[in-house]
HTML snippet that shows the backbone in 3Dmol.js (N, CA, C, O; Angstrom):
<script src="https://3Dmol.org/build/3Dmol-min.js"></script>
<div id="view" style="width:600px;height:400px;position:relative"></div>
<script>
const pdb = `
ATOM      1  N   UNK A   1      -5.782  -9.977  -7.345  1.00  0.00           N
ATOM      2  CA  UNK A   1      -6.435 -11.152  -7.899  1.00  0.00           C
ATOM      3  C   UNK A   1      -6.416 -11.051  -9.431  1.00  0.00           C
ATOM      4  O   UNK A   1      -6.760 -10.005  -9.980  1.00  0.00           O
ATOM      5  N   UNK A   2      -5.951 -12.305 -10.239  1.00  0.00           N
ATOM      6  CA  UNK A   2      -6.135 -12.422 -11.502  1.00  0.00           C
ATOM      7  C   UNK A   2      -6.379 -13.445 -11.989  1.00  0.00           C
ATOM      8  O   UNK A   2      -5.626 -14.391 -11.756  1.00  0.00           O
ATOM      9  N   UNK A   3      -7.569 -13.620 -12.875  1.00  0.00           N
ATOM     10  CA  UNK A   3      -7.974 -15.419 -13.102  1.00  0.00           C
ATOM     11  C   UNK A   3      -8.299 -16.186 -12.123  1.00  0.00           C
ATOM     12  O   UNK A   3      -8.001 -17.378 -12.198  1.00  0.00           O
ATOM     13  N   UNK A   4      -9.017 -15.657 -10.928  1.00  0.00           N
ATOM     14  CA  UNK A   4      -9.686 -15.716  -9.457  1.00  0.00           C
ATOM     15  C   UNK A   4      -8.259 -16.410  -8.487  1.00  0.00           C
ATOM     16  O   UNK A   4      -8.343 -17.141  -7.501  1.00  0.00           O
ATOM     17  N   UNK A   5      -7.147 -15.952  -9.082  1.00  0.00           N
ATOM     18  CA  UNK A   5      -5.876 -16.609  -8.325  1.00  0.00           C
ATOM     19  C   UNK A   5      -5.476 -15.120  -7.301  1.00  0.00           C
ATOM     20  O   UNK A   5      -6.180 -14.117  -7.424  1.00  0.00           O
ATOM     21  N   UNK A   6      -4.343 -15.139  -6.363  1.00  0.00           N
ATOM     22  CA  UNK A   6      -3.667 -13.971  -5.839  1.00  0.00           C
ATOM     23  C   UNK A   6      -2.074 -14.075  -7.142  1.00  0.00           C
ATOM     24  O   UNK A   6      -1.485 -14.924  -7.811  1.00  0.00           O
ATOM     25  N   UNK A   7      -2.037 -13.199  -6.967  1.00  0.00           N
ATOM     26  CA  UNK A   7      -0.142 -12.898  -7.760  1.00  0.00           C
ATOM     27  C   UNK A   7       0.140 -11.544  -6.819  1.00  0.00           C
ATOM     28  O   UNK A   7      -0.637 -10.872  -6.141  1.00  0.00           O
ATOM     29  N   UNK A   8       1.265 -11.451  -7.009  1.00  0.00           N
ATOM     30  CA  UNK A   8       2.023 -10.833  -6.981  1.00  0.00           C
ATOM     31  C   UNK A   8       2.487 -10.185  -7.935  1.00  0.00           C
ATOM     32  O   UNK A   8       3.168 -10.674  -8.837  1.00  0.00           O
ATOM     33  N   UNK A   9       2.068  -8.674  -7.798  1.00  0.00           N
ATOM     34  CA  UNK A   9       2.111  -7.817  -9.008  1.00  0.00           C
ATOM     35  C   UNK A   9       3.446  -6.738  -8.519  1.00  0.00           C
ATOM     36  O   UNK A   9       3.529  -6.239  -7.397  1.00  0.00           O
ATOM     37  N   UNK A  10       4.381  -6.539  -9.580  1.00  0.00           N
ATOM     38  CA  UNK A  10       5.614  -5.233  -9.399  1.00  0.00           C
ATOM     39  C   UNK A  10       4.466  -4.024  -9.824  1.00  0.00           C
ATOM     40  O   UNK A  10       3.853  -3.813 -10.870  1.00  0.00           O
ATOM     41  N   UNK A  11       4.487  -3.257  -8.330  1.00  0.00           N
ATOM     42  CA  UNK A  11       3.878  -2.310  -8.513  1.00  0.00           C
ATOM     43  C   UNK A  11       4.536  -0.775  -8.952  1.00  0.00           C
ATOM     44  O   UNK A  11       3.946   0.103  -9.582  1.00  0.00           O
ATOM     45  N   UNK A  12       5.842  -0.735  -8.458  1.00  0.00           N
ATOM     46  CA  UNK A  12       7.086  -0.090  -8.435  1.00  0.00           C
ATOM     47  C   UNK A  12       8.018  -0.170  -9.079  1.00  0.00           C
ATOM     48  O   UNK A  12       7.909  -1.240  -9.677  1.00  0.00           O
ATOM     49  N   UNK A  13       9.547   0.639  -9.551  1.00  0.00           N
ATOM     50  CA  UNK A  13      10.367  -0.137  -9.664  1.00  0.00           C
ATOM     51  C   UNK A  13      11.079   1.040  -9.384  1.00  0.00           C
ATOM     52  O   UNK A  13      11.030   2.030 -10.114  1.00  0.00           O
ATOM     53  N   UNK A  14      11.797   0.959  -8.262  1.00  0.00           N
ATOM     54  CA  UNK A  14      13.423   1.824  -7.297  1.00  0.00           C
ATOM     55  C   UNK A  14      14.132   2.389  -9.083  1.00  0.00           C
ATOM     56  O   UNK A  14      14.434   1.606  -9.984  1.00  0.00           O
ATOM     57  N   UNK A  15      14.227   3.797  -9.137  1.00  0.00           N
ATOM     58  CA  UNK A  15      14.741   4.357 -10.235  1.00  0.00           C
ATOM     59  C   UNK A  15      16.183   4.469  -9.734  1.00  0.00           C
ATOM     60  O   UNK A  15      16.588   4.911  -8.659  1.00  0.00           O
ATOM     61  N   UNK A  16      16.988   3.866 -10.966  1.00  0.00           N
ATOM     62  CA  UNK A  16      18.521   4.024 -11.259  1.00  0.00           C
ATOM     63  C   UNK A  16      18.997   2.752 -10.690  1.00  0.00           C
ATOM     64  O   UNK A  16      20.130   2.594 -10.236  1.00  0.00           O
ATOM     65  N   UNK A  17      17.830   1.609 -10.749  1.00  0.00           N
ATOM     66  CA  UNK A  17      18.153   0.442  -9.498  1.00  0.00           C
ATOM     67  C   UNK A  17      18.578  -0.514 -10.984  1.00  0.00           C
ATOM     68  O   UNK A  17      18.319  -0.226 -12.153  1.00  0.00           O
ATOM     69  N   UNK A  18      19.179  -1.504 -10.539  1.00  0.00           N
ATOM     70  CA  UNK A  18      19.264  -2.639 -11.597  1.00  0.00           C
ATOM     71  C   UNK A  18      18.146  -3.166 -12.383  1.00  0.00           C
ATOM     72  O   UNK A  18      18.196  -3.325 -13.603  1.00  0.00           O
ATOM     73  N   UNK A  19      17.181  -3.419 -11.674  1.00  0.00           N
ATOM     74  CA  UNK A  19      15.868  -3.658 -12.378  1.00  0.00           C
ATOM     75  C   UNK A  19      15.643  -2.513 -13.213  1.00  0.00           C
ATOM     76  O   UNK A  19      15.661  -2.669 -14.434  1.00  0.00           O
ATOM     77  N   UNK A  20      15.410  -1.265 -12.659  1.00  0.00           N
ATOM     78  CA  UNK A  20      15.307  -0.258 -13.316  1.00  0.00           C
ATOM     79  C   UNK A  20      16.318  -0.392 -14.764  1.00  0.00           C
ATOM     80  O   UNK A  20      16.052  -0.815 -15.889  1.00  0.00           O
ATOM     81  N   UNK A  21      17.190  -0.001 -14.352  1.00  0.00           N
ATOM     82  CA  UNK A  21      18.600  -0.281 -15.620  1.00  0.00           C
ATOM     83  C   UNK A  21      18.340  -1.118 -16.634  1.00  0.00           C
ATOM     84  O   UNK A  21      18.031  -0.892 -17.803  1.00  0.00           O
ATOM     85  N   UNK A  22      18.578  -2.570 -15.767  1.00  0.00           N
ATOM     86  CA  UNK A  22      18.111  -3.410 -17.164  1.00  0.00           C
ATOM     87  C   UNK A  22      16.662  -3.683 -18.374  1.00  0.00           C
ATOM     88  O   UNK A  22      16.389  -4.388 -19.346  1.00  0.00           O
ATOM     89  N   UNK A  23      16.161  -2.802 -17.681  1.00  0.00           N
ATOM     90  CA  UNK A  23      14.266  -3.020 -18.655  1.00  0.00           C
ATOM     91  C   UNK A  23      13.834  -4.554 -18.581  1.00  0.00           C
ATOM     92  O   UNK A  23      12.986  -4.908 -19.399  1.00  0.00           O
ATOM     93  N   UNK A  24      14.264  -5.376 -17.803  1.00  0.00           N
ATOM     94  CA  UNK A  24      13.550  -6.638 -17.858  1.00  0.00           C
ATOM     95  C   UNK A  24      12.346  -7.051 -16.931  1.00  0.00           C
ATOM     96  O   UNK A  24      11.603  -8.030 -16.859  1.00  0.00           O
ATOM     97  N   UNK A  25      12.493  -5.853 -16.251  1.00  0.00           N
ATOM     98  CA  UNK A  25      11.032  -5.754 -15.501  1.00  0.00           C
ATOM     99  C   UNK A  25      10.537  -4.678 -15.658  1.00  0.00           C
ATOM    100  O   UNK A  25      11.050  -3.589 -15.918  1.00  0.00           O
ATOM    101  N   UNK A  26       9.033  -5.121 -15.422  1.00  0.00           N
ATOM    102  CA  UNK A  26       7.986  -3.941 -15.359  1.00  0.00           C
ATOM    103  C   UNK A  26       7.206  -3.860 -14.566  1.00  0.00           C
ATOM    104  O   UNK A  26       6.741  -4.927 -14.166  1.00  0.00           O
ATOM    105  N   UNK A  27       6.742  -2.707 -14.020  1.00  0.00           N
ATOM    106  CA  UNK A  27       5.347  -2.467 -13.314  1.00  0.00           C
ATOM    107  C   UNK A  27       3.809  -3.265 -13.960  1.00  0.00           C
ATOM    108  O   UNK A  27       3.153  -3.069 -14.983  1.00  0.00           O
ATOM    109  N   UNK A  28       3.712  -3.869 -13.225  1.00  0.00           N
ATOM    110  CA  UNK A  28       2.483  -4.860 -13.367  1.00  0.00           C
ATOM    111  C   UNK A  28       2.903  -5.977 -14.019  1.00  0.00           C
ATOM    112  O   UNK A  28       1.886  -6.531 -14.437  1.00  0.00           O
ATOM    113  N   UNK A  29       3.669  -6.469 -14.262  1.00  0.00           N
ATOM    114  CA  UNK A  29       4.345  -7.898 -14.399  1.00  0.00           C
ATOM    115  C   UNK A  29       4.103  -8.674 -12.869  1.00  0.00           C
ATOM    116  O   UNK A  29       4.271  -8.270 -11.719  1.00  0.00           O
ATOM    117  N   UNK A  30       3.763  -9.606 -13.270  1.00  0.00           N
ATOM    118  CA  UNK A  30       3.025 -10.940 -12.126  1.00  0.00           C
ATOM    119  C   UNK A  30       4.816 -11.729 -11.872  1.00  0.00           C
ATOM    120  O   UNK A  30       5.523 -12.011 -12.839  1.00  0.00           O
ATOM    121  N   UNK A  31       5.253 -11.959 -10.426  1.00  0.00           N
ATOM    122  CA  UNK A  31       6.063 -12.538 -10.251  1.00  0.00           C
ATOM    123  C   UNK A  31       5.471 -13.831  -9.636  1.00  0.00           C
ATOM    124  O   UNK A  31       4.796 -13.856  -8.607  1.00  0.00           O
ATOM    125  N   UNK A  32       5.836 -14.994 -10.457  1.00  0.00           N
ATOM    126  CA  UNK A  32       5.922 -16.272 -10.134  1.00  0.00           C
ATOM    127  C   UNK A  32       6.480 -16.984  -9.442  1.00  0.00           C
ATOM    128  O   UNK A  32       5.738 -17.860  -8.998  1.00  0.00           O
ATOM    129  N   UNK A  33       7.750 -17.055  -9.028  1.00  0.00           N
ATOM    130  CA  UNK A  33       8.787 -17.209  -8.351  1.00  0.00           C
ATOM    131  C   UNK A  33       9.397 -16.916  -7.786  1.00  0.00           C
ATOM    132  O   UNK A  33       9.905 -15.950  -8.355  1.00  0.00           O
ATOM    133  N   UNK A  34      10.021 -17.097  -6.517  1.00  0.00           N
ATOM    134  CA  UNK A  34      11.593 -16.045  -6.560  1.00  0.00           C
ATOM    135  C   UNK A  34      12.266 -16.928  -5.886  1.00  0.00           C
ATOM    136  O   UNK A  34      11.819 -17.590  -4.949  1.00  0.00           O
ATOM    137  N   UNK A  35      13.772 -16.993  -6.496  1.00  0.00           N
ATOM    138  CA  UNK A  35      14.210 -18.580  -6.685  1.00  0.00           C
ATOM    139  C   UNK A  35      13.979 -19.736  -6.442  1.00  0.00           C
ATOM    140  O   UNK A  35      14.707 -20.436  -5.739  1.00  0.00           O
ATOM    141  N   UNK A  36      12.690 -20.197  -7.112  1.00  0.00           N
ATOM    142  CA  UNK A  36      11.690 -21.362  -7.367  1.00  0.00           C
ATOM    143  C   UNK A  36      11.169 -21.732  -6.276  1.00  0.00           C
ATOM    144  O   UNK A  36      10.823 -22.901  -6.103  1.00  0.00           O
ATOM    145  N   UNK A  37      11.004 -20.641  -5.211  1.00  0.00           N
ATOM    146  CA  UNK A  37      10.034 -21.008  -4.830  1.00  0.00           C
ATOM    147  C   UNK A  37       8.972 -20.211  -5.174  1.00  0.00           C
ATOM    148  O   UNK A  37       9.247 -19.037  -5.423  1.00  0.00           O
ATOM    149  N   UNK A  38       7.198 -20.749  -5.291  1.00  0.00           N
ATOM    150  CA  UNK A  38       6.183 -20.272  -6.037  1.00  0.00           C
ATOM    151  C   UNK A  38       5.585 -19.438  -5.326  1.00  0.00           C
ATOM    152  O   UNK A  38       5.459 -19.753  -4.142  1.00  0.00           O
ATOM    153  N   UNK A  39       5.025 -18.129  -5.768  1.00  0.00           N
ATOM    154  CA  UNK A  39       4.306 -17.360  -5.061  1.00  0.00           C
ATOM    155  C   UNK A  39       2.928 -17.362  -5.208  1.00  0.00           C
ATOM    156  O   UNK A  39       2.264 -16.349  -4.990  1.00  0.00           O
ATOM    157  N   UNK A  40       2.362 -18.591  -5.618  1.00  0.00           N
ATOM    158  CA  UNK A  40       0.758 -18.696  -5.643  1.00  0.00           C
ATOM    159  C   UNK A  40       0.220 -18.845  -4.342  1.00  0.00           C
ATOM    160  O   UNK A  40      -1.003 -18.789  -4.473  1.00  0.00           O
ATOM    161  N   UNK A  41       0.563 -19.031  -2.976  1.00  0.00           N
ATOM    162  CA  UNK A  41       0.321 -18.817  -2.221  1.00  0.00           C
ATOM    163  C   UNK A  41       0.460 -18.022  -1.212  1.00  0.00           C
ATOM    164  O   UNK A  41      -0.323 -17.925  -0.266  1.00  0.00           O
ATOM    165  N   UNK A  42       1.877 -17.180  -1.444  1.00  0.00           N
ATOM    166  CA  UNK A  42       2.069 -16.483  -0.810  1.00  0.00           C
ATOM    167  C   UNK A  42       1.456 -15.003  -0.745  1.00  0.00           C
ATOM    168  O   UNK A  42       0.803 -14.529  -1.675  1.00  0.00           O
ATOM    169  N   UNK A  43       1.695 -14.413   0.286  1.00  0.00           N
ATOM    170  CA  UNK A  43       1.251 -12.922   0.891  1.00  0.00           C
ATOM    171  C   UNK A  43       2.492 -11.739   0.189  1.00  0.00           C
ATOM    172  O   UNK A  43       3.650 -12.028  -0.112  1.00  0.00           O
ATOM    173  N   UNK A  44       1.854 -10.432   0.062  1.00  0.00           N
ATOM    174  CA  UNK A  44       2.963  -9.725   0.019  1.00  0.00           C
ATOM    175  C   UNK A  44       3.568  -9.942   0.701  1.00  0.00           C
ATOM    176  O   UNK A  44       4.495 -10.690   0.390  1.00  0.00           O
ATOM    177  N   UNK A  45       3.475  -9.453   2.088  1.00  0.00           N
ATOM    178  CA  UNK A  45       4.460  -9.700   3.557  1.00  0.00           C
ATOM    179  C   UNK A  45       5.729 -11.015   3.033  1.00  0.00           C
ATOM    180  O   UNK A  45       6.930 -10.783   3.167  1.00  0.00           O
ATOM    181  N   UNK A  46       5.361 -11.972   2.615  1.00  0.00           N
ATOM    182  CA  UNK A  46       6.162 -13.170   2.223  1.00  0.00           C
ATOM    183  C   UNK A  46       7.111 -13.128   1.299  1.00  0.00           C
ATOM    184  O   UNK A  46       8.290 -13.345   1.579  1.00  0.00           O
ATOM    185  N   UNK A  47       6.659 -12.818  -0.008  1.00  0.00           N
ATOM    186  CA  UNK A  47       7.348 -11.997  -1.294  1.00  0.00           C
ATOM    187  C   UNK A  47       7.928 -11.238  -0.827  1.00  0.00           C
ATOM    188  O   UNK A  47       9.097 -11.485  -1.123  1.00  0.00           O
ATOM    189  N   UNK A  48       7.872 -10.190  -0.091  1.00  0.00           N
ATOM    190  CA  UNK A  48       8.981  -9.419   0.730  1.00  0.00           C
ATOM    191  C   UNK A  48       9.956  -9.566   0.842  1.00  0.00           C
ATOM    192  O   UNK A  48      10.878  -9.127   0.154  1.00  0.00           O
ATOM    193  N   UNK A  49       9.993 -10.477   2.089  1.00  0.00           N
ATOM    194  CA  UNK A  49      11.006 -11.120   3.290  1.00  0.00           C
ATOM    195  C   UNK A  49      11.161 -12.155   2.014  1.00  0.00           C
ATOM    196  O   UNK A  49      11.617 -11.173   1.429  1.00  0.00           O
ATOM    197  N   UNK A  50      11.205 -12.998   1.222  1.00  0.00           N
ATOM    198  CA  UNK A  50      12.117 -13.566   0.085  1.00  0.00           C
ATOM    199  C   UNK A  50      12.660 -12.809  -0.254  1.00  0.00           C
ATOM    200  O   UNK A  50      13.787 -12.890   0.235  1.00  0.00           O
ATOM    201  N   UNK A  51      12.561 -11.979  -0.892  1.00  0.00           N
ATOM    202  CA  UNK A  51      13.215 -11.003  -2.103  1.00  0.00           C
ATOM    203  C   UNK A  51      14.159 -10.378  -0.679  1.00  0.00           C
ATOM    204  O   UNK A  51      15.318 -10.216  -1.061  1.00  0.00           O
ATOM    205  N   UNK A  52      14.013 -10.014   0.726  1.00  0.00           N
ATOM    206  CA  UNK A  52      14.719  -9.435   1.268  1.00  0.00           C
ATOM    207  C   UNK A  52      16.105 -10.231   1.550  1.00  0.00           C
ATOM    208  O   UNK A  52      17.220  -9.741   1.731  1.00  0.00           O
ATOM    209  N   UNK A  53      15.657 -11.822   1.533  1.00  0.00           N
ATOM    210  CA  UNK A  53      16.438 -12.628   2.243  1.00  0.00           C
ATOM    211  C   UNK A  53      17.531 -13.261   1.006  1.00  0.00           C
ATOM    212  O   UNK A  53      18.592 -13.793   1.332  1.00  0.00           O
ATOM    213  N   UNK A  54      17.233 -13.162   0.001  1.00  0.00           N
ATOM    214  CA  UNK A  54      18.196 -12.996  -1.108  1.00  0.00           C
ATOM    215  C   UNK A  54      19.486 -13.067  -1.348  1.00  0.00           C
ATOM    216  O   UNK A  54      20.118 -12.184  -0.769  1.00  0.00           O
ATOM    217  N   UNK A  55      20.075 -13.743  -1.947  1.00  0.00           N
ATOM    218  CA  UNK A  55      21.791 -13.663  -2.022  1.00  0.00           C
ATOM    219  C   UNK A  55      22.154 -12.494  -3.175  1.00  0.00           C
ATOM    220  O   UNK A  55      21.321 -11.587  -3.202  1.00  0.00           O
ATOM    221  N   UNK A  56      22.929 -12.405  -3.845  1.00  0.00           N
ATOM    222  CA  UNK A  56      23.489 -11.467  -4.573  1.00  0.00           C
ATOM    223  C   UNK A  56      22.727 -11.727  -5.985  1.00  0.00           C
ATOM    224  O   UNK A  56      22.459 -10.711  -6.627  1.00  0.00           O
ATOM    225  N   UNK A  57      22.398 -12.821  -6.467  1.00  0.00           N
ATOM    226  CA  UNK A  57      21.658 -13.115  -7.539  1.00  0.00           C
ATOM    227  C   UNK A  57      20.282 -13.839  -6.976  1.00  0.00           C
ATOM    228  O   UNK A  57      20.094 -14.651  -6.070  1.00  0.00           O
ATOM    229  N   UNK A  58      19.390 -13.173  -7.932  1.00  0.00           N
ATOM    230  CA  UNK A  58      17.808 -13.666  -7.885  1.00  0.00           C
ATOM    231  C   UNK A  58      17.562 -14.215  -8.932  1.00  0.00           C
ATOM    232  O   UNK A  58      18.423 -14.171  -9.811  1.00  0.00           O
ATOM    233  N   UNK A  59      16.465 -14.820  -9.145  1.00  0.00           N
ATOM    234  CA  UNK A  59      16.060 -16.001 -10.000  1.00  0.00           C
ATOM    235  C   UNK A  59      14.859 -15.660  -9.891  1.00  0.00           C
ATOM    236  O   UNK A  59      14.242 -16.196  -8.970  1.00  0.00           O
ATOM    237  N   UNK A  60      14.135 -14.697 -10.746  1.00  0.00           N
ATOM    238  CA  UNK A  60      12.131 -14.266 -10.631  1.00  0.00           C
ATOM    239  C   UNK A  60      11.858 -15.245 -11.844  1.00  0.00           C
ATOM    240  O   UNK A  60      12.647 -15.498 -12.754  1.00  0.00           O
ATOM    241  N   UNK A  61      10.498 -15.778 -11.660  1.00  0.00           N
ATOM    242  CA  UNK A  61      10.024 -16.140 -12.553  1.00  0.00           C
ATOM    243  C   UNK A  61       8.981 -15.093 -12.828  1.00  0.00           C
ATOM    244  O   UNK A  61       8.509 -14.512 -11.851  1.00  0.00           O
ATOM    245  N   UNK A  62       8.512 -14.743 -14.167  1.00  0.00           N
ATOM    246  CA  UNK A  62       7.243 -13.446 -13.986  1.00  0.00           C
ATOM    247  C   UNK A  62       6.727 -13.692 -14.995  1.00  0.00           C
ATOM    248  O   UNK A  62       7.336 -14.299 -15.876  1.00  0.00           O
ATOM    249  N   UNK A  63       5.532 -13.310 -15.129  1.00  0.00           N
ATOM    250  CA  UNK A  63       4.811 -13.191 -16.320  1.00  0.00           C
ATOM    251  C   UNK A  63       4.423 -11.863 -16.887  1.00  0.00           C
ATOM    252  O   UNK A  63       3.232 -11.553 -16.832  1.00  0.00           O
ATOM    253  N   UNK A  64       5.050 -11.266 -17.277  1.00  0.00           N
ATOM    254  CA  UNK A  64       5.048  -9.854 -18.242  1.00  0.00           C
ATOM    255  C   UNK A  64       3.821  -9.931 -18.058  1.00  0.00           C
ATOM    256  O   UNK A  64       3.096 -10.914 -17.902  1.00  0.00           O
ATOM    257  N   UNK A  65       3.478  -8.214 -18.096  1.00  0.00           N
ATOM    258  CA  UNK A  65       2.009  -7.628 -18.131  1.00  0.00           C
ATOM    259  C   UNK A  65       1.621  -7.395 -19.486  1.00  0.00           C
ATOM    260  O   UNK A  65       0.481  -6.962 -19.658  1.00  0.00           O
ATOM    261  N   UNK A  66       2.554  -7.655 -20.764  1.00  0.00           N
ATOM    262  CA  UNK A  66       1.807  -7.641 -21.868  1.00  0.00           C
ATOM    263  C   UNK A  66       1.211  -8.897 -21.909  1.00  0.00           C
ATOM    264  O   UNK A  66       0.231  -8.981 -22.650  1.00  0.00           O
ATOM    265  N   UNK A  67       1.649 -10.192 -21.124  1.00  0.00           N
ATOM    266  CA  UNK A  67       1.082 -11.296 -21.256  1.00  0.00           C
ATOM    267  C   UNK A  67      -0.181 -11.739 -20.279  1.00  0.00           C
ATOM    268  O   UNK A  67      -0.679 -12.860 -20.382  1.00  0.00           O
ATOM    269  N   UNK A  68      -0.733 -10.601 -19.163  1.00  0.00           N
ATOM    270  CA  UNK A  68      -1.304 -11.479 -18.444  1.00  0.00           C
ATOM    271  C   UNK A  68      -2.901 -11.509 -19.165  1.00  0.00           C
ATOM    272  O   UNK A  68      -3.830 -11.983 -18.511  1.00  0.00           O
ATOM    273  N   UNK A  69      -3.061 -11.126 -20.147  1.00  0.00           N
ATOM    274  CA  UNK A  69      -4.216 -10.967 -20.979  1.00  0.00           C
ATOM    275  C   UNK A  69      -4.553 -12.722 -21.510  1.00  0.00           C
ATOM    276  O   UNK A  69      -5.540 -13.456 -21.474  1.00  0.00           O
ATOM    277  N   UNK A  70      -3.323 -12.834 -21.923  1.00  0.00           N
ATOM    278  CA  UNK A  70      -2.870 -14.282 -22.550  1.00  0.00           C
ATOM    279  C   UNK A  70      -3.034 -15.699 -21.584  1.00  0.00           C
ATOM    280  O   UNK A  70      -3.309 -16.825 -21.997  1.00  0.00           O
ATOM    281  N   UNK A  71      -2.699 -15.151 -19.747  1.00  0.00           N
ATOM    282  CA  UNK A  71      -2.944 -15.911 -19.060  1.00  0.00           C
ATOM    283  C   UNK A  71      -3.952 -17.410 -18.973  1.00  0.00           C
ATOM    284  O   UNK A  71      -3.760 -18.367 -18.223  1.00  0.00           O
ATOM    285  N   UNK A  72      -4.910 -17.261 -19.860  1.00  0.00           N
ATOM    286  CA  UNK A  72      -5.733 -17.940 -19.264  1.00  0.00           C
ATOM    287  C   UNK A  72      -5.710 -19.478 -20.461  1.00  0.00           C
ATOM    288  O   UNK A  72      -6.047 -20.648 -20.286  1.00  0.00           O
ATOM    289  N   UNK A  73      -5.120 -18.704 -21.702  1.00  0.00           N
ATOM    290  CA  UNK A  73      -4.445 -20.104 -22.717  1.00  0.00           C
ATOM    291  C   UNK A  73      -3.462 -20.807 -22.321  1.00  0.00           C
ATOM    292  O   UNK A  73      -3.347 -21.998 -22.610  1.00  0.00           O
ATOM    293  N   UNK A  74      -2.241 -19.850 -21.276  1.00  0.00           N
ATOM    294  CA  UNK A  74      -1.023 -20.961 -20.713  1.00  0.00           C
ATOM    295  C   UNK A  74       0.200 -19.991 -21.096  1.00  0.00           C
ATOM    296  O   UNK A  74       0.827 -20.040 -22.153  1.00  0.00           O
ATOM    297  N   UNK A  75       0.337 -19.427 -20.424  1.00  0.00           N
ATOM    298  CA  UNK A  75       1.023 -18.050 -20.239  1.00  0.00           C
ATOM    299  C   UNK A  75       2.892 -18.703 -20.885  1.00  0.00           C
ATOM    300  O   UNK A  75       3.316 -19.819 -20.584  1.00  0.00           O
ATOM    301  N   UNK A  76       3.614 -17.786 -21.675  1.00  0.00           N
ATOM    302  CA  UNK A  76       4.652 -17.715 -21.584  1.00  0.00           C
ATOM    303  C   UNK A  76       5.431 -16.925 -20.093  1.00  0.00           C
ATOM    304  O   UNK A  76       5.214 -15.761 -19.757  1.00  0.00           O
ATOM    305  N   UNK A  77       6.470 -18.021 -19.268  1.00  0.00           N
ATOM    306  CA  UNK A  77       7.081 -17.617 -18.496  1.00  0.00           C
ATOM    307  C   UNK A  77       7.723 -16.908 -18.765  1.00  0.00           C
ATOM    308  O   UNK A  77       7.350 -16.507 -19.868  1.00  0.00           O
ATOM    309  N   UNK A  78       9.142 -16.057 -18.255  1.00  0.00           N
ATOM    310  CA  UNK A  78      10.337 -15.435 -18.054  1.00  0.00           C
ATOM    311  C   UNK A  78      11.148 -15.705 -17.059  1.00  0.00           C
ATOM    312  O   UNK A  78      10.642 -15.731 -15.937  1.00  0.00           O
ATOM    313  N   UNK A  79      12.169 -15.894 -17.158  1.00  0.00           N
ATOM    314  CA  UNK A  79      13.046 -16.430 -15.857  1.00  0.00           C
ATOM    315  C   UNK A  79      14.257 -15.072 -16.139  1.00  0.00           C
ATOM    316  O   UNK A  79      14.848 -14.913 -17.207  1.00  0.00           O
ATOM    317  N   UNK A  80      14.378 -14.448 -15.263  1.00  0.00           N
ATOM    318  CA  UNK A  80      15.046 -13.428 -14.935  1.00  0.00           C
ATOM    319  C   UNK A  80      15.888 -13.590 -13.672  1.00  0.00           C
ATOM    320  O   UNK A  80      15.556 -13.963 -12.547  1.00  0.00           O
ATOM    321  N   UNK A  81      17.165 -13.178 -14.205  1.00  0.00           N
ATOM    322  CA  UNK A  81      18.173 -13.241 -12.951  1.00  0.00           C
ATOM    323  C   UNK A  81      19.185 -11.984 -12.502  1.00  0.00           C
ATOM    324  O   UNK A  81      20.339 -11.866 -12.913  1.00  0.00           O
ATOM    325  N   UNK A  82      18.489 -11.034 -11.535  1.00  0.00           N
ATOM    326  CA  UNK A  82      19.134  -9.475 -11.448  1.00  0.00           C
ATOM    327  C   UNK A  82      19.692  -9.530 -10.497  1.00  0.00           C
ATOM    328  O   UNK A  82      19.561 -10.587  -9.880  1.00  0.00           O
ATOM    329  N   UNK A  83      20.735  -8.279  -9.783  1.00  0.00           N
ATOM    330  CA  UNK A  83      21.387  -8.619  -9.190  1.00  0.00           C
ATOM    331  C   UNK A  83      20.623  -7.728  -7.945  1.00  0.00           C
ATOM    332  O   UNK A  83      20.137  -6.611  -8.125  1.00  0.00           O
ATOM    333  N   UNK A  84      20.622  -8.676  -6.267  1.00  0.00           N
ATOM    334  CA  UNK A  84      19.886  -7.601  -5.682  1.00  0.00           C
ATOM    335  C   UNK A  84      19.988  -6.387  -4.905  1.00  0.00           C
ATOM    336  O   UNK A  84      20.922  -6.195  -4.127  1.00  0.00           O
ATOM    337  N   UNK A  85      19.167  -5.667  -5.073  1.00  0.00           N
ATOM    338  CA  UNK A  85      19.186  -4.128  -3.893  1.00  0.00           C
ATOM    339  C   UNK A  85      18.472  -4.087  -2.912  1.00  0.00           C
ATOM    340  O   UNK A  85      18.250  -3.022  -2.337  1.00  0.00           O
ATOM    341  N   UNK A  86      17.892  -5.410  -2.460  1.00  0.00           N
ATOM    342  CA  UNK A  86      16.689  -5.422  -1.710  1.00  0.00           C
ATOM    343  C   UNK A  86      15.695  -4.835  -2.039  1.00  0.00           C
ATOM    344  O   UNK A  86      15.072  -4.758  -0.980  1.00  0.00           O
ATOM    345  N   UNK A  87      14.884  -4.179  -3.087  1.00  0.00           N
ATOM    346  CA  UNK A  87      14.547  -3.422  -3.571  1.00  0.00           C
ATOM    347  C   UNK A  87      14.155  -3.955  -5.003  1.00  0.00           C
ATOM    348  O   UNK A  87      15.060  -4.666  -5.441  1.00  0.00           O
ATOM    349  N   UNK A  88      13.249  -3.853  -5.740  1.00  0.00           N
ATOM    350  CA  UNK A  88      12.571  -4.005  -6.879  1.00  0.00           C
ATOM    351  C   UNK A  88      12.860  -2.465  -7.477  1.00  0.00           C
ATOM    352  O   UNK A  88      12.401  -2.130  -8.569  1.00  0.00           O
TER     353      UNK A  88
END
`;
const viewer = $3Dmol.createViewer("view");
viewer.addModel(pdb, "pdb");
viewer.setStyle({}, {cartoon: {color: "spectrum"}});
viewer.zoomTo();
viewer.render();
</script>
């Protein structure tokens, strides 16, 4: 819970993985999206099975954890597009 909402927080990130590699994600960065569709309602379990069901390119929307402080003025997005491992 953040800003009495649910998110979806990267709690992890698979070392030597693409995410890993590229530094465009981080642990505790809020994912918004995953290819437009919104995760304000969804469950981990759900975010999952998206991210599992995935083609070769993803499309996260996230809100960096240096920003979720900022959240509550109107957050700068990120649209990130990695390639997947099933795996964060």
């Amino acid at each position: 819970m953040c800003c009495s909402k649910q998110v979806i927080v990267i709690d992890k990130i698979k070392s030597a993985s693409i995410a890993d590699r590229c530094g465009a994600l981080h642990v505790g960065d809020h994912i918004l999206s995953i290819d437009g569709t919104s995760m304000e309602y969804c469950t981990l379990a759900e975010a999952t099975q998206f991210l599992a069901n995935t083609s070769d390119n993803v499309k996260l929307e996230i809100l960096p954890h240096h920003q979720t402080r900022l959240a509550l003025k109107g957050p700068e997005h990120d649209l990130i597009i990695i390639q997947n491992e099933n795996s964060i």
